[in-house]
Backbone as CSV, one residue per row, in Angstrom:
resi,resn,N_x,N_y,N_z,CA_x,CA_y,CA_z,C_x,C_y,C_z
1,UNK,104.821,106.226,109.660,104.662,105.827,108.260,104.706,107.059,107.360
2,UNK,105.415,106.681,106.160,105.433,108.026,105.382,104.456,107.727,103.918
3,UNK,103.701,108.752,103.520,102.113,108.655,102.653,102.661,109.673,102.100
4,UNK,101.929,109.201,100.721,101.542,109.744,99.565,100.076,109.946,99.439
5,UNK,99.688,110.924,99.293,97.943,111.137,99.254,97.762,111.628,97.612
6,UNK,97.214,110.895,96.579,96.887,111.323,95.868,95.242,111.233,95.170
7,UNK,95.303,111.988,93.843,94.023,112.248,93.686,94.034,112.704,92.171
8,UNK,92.782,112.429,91.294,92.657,112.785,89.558,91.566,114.165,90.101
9,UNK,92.071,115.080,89.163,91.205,115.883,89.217,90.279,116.336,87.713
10,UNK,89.525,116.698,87.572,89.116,116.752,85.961,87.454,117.398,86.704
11,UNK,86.979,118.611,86.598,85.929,119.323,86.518,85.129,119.280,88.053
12,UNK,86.609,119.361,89.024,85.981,118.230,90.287,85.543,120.189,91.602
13,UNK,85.956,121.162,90.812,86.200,122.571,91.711,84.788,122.609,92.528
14,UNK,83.683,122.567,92.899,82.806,122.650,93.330,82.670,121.728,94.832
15,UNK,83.538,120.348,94.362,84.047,119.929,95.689,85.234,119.746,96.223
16,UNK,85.680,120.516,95.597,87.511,120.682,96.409,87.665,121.380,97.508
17,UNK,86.834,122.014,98.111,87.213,122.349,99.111,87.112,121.600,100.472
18,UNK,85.788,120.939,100.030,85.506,119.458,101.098,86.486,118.469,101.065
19,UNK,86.771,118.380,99.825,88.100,116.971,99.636,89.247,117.558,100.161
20,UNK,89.531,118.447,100.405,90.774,119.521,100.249,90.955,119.025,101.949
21,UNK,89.953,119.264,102.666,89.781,119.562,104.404,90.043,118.251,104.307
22,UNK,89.622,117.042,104.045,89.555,115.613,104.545,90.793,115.334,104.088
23,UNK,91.517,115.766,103.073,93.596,115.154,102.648,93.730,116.207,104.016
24,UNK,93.466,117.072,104.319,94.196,117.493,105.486,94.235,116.871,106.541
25,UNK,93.256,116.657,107.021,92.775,115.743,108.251,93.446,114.652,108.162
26,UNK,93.661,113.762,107.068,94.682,112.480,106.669,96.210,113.075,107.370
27,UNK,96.182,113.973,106.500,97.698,114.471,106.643,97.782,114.636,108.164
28,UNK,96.913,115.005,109.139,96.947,115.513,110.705,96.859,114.064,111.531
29,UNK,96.632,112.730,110.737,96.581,111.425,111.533,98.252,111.073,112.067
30,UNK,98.160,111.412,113.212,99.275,110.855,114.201,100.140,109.711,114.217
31,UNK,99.854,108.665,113.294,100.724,107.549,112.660,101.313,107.993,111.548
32,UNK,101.121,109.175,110.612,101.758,109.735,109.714,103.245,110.393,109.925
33,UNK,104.276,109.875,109.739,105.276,111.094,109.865,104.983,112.007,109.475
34,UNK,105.072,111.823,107.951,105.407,112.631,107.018,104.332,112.206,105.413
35,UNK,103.693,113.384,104.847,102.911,112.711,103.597,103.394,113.675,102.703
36,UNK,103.301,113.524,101.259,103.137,114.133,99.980,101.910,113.939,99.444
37,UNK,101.257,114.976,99.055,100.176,115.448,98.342,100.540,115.148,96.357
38,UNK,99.364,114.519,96.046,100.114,114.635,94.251,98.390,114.518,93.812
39,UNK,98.541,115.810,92.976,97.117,115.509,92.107,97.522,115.372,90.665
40,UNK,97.131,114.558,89.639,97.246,115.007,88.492,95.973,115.422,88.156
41,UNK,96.031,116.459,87.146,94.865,117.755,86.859,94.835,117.210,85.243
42,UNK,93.637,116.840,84.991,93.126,116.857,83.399,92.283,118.324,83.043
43,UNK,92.495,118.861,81.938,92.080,119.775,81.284,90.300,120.038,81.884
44,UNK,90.206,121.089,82.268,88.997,121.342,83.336,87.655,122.327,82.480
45,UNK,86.389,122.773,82.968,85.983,123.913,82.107,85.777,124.750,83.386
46,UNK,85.764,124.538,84.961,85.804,125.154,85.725,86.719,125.667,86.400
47,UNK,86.508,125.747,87.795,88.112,126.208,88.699,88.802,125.663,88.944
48,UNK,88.914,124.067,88.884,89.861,122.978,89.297,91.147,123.544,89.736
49,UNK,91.767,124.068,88.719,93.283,124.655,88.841,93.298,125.474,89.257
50,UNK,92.207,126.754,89.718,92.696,127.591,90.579,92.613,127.104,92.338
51,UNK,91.846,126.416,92.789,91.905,125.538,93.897,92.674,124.869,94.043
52,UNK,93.983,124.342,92.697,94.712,123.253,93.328,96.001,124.402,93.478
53,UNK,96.163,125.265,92.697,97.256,126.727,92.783,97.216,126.593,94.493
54,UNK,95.964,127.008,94.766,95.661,128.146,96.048,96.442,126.897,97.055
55,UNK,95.731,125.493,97.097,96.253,124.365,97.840,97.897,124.238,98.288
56,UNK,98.194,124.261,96.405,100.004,124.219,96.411,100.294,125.411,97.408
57,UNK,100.255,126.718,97.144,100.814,127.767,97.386,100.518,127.865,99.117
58,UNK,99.378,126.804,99.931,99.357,126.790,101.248,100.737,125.773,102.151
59,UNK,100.747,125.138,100.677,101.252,123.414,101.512,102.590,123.577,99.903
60,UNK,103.480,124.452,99.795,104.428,124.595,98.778,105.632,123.254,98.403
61,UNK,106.154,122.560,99.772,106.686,122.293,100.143,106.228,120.742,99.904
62,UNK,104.915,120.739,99.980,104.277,118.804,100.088,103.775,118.711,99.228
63,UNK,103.299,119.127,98.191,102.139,119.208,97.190,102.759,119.276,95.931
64,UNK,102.479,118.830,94.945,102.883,118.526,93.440,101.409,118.463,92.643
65,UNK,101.264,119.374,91.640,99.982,119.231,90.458,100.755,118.933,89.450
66,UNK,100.503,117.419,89.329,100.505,117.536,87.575,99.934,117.831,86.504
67,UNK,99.874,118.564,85.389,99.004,118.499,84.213,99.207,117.199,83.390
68,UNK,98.174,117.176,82.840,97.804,115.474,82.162,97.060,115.818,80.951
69,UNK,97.132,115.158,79.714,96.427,115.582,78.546,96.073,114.211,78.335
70,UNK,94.854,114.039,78.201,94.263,112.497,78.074,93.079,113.176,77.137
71,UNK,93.369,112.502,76.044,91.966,112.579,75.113,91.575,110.478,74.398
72,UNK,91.658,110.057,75.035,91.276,108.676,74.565,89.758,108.512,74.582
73,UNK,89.163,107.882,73.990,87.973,107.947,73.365,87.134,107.551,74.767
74,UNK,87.794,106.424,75.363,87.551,105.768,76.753,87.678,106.757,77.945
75,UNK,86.801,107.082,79.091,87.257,107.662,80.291,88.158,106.704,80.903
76,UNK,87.792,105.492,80.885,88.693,105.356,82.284,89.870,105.153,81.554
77,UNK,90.759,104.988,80.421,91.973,105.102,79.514,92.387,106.104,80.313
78,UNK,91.527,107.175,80.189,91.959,108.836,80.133,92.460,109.044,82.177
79,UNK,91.335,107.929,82.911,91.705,108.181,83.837,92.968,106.954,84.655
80,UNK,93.045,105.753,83.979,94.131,105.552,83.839,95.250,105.927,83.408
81,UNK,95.405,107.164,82.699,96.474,108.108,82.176,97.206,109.129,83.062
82,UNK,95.861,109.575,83.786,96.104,110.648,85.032,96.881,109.894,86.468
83,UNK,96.413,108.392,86.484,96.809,107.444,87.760,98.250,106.910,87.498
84,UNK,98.653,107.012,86.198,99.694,106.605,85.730,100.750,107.380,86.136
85,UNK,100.245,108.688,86.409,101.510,109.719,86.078,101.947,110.186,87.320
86,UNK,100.693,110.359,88.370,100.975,110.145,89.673,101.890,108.643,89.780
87,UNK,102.021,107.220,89.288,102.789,106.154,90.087,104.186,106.667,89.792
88,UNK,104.466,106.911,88.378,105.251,107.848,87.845,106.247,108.673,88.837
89,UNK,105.325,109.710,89.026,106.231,110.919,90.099,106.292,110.046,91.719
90,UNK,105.779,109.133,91.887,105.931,108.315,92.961,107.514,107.631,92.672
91,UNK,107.286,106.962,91.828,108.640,106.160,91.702,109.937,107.249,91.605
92,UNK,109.739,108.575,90.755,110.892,108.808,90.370,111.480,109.773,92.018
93,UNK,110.625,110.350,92.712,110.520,111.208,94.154,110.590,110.290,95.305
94,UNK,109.271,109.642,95.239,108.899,109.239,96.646,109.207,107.647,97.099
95,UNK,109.995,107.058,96.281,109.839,105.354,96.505,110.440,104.631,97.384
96,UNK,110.329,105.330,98.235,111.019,104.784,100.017,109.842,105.122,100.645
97,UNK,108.625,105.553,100.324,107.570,105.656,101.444,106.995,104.908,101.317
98,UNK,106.114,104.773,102.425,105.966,103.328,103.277,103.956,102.990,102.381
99,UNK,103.219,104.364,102.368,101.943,103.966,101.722,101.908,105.265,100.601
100,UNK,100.584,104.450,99.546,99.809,105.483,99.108,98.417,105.343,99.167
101,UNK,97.888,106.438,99.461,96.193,106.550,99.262,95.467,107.519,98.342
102,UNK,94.803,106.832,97.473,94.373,107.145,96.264,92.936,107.600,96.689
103,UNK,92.234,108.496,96.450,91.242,109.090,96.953,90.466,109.275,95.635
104,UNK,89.000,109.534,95.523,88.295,110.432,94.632,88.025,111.432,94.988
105,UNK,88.125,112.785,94.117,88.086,114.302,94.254,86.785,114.462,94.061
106,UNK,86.024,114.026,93.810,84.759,114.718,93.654,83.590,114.671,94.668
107,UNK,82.743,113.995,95.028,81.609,114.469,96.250,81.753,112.591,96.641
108,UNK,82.179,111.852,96.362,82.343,110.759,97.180,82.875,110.707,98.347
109,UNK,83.684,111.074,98.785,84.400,111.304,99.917,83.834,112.376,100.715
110,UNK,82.668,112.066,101.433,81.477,113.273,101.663,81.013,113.489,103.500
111,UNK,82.611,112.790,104.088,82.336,113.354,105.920,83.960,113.161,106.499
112,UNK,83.408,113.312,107.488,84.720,113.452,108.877,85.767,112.351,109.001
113,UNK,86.892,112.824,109.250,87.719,111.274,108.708,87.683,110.479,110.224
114,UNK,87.236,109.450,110.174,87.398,108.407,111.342,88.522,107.706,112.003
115,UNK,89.262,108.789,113.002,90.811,108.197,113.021,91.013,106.798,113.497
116,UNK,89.272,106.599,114.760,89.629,105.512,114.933,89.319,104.017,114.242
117,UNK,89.347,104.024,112.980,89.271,103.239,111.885,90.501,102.803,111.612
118,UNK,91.417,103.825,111.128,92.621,103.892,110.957,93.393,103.235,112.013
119,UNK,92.973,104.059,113.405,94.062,103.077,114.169,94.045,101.625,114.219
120,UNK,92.605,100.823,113.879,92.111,99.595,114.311,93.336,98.795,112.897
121,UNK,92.939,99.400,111.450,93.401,98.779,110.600,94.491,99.001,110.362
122,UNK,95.498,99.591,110.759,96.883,99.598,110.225,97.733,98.534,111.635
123,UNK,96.752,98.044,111.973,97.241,96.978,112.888,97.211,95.690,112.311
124,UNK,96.321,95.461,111.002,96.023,94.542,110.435,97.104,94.430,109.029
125,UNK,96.861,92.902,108.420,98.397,92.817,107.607,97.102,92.998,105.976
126,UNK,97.764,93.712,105.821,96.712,93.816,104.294,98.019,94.555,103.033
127,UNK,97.808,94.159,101.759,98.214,95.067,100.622,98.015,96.359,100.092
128,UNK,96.969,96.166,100.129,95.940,96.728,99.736,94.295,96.668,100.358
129,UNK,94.259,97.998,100.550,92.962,98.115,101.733,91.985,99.111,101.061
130,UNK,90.755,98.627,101.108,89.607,99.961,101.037,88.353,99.603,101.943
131,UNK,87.356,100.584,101.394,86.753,100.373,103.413,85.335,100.499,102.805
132,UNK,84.304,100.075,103.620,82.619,99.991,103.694,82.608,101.621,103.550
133,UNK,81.192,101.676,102.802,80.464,102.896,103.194,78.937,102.788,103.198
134,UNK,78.582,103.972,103.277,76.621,103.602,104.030,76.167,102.716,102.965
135,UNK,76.457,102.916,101.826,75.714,101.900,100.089,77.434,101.780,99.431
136,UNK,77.493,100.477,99.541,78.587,100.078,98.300,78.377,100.628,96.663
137,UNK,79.090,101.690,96.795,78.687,102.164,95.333,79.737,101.489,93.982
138,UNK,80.626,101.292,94.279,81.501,100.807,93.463,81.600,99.964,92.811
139,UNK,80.930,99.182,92.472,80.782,97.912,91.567,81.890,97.437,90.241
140,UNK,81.819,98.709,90.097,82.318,98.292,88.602,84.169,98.000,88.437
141,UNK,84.647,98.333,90.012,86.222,98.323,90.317,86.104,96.896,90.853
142,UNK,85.142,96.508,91.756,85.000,95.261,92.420,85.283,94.278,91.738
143,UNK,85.810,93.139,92.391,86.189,91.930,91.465,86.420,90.833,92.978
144,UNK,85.573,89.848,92.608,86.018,88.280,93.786,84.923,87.151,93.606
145,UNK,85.689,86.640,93.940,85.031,85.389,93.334,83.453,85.070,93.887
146,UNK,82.616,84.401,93.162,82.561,84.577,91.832,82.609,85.378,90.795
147,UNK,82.314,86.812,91.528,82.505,87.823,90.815,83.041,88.660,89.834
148,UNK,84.235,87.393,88.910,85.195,87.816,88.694,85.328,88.406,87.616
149,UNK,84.403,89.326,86.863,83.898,89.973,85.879,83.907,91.706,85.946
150,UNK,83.334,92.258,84.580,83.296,93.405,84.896,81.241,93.752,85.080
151,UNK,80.721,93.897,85.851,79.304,94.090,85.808,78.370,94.343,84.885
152,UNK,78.958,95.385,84.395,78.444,96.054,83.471,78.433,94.833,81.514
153,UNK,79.394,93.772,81.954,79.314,92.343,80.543,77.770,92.017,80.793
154,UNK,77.246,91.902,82.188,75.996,91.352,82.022,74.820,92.530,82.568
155,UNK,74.955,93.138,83.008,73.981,94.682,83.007,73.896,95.163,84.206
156,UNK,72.926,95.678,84.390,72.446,96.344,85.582,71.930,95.129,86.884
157,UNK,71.565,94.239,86.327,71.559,93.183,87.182,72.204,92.636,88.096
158,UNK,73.498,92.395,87.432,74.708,91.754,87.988,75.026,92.843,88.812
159,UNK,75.109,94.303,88.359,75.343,95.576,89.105,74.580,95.070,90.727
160,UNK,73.585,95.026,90.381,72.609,94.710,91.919,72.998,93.971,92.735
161,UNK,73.368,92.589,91.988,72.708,91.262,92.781,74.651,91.352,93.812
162,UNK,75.669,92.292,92.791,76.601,92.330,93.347,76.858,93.462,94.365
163,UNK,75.943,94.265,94.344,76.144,95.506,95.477,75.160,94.512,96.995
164,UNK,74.263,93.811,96.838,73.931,93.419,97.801,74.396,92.297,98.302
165,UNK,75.226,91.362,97.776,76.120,90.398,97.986,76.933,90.684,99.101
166,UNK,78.007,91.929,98.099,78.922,92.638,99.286,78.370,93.459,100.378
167,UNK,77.475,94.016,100.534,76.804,94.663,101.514,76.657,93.515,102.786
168,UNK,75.863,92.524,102.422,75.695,91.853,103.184,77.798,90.967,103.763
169,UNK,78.008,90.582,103.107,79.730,90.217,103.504,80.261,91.253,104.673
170,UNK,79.890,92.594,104.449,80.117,93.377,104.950,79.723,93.675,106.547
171,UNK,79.169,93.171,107.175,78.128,93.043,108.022,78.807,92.208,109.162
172,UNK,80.151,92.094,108.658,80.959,91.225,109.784,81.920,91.873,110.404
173,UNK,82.811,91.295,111.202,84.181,92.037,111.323,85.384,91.737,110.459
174,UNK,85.370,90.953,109.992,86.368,90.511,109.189,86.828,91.294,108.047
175,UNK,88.015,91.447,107.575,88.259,91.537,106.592,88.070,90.765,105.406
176,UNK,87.679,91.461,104.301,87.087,90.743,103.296,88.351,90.614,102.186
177,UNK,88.304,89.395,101.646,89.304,89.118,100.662,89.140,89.444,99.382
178,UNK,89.648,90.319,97.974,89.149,90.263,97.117,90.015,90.373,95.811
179,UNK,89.736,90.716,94.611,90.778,90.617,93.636,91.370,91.850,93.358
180,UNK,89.705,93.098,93.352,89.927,94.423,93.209,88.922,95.113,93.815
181,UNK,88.920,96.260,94.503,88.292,97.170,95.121,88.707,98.776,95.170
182,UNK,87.952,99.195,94.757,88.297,100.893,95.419,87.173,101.525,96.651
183,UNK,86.101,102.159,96.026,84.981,102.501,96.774,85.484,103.836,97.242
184,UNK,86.038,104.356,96.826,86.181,105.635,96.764,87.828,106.633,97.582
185,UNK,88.434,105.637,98.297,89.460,105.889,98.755,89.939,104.374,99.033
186,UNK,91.464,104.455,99.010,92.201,103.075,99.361,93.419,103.559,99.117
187,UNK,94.029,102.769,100.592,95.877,102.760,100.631,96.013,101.242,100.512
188,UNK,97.407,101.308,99.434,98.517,100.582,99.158,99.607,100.655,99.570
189,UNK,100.640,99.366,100.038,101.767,99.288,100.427,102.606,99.527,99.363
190,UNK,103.245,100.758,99.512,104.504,101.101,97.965,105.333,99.675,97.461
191,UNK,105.615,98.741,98.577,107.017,97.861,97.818,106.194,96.857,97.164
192,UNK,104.725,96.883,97.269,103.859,95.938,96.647,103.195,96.269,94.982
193,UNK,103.193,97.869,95.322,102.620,98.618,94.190,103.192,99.991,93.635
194,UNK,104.786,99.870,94.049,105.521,100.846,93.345,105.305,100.602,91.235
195,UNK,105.724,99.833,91.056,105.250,99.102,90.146,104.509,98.842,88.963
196,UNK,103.439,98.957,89.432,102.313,98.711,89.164,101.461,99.646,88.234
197,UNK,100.813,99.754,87.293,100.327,100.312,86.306,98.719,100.401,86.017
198,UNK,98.079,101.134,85.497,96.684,101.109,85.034,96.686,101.255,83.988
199,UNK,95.784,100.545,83.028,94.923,100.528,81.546,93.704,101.214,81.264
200,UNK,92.777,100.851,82.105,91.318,101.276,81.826,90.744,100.558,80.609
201,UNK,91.647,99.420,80.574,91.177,98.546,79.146,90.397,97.279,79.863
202,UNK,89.655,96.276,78.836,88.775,95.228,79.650,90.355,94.191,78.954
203,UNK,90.671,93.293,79.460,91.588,92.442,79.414,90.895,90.790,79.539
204,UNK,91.098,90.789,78.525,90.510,88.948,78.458,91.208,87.919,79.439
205,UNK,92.868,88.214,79.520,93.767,87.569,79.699,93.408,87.195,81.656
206,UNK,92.509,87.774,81.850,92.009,87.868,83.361,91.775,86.614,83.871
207,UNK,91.686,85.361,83.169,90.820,84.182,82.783,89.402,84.046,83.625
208,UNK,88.813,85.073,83.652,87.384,84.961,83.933,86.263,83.850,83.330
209,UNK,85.819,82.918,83.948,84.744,81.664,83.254,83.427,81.780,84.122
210,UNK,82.577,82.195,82.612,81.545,82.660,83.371,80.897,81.373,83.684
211,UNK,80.256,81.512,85.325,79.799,80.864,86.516,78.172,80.616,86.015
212,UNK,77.655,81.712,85.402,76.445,82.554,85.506,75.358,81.903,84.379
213,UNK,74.463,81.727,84.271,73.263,81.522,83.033,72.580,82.615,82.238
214,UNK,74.211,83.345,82.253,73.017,84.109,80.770,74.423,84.913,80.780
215,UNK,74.403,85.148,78.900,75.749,85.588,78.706,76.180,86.727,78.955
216,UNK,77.747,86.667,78.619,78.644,87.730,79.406,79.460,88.786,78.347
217,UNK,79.247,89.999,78.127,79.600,90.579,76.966,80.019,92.217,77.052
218,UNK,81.558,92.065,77.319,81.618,92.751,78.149,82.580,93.999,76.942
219,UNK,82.405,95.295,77.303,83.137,96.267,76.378,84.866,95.997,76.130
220,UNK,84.715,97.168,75.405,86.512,97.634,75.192,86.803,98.119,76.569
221,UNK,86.515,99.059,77.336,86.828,99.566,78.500,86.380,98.841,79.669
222,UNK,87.011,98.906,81.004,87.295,98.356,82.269,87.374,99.750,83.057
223,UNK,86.874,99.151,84.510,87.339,100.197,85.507,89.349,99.911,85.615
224,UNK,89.460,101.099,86.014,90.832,101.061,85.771,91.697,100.501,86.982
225,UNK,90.848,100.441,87.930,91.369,99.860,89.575,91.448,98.145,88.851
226,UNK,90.887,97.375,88.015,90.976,96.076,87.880,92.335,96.093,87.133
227,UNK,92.862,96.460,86.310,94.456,96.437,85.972,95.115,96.581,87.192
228,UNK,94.929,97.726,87.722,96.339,97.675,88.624,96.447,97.296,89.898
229,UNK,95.402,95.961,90.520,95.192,95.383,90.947,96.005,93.741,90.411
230,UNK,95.536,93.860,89.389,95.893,92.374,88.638,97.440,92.454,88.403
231,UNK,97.865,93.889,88.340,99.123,93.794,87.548,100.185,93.450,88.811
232,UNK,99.679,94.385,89.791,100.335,93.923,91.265,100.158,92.398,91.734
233,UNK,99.261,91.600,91.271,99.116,90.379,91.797,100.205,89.799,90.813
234,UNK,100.370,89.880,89.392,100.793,89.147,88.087,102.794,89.549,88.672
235,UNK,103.180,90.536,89.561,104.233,90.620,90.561,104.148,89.676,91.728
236,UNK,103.130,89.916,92.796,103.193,89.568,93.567,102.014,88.275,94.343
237,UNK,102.560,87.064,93.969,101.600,86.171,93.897,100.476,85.824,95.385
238,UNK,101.419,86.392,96.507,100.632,86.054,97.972,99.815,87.670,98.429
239,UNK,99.952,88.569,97.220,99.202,89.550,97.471,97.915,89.934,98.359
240,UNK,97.623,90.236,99.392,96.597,90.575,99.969,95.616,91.728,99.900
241,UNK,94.586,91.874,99.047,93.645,92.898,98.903,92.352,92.638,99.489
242,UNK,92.004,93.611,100.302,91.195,93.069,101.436,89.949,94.996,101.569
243,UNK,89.059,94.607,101.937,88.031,95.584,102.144,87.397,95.680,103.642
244,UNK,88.254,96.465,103.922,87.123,96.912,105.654,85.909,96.915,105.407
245,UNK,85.225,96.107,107.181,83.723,96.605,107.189,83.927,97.765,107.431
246,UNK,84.617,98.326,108.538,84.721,99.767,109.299,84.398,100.797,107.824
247,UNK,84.267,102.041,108.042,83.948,102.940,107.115,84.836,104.032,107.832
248,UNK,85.403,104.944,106.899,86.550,105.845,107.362,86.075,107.465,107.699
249,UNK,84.896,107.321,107.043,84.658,108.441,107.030,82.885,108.776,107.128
């Protein structure tokens, strides 16, 4: 299989060198032919860019930094801007490879990569895949039914009652079915999500009906994984997005 490993970077230098070792270790998984490295780099106040220099100048040949200028009032706009530009240099370079895996650069991605995770699930038929970790931190990318909201419309509550929901779902072998997920790393099938785009905007058009007894009021901004999730489904109607129990790392 041929991978794309990418990643947003923005004030992330303090843990790049940990994230740095674990895209390697990806890159050293034995079902990989062949991968490309792509970070896009937002305007930093630390070393970001001299760690991603030092990276390029090891790996010259696989590795691409983009610079990105995102000043939107919204983060996740800004970090839908940076995800954009990576699908971008995907389509216009890489759009015959077979995955991409979208990672977070900063201290989420925080141990040893589990190859035999990998081998179990790329046996399995999925779209889109992301995986358990010790505490479901991600909430706010999550989306399934009933769930089909952004958390944060009804508070810290919904935050809860939905991290222990999925925790417990989790607790099986199965793959879990859902609308949207990240959790801190996840590969996509390119011919599913070459495509495909991020906002970081909240989108009404979602037709979300709230289930719930007590109202739902939700911002201008969205996690940005719920667009380009939806936008790949609003393509591809038998879409499969699915969440390992296994944990990768």
């Amino acid at each position: 299989m041929k991978v794309v490993i990418a990643g947003c970077v923005k004030n992330c230098g303090r843990y790049l060198d940990k994230t740095l070792g674990f895209i390697d270790s990806l890159r050293r998984y034995p079902g990989f032919t062949e991968t490309k490295v792509i970070f896009a780099y937002d305007k930093s106040t630390d070393n970001s860019m001299a760690k991603l220099i030092q990276y390029k100048e090891r790996n010259s040949a696989d590795v691409d930094v983009l610079v990105c200028g995102n000043n939107h009032k919204h983060r996740t706009v800004n970090i839908a801007g940076a995800r954009n530009c990576v699908m971008t240099r995907i389509s216009l370079e890489y759009p015959d490879y077979d995955l991409l895996c979208f990672l977070d650069m900063d201290d989420v991605v925080n141990g040893s990569l589990k190859t035999e995770t990998l081998d179990a699930v790329f046996k399995l038929e999925w779209d889109a895949l992301s995986f358990n970790r010790d505490v479901y931190y991600d909430i706010w990318a999550l989306r399934y039914d009933p769930y089909l909201c952004s958390c944060w419309g009804f508070g810290w509550d919904m935050m809860y009652e939905m991290q222990t929901d999925i925790s417990k779902r989790l607790k099986g072998d199965a793959l879990i079915p859902v609308k949207s997920a990240f959790n801190g790393l996840a590969f996509f099938r390119l011919d599913k999500f070459l495509h495909s785009r991020f906002t970081g905007l909240y989108e009404p058009d979602l037709d979300f009906t709230n289930p719930f007894d007590k109202a739902y009021k939700p911002g201008e901004d969205d996690c940005e994984w719920v667009s380009f999730h939806h936008d790949a489904l609003s393509k591809h109607s038998d879409l499969k997005v699915v969440i390992s129990p296994l944990k990768l790392y």
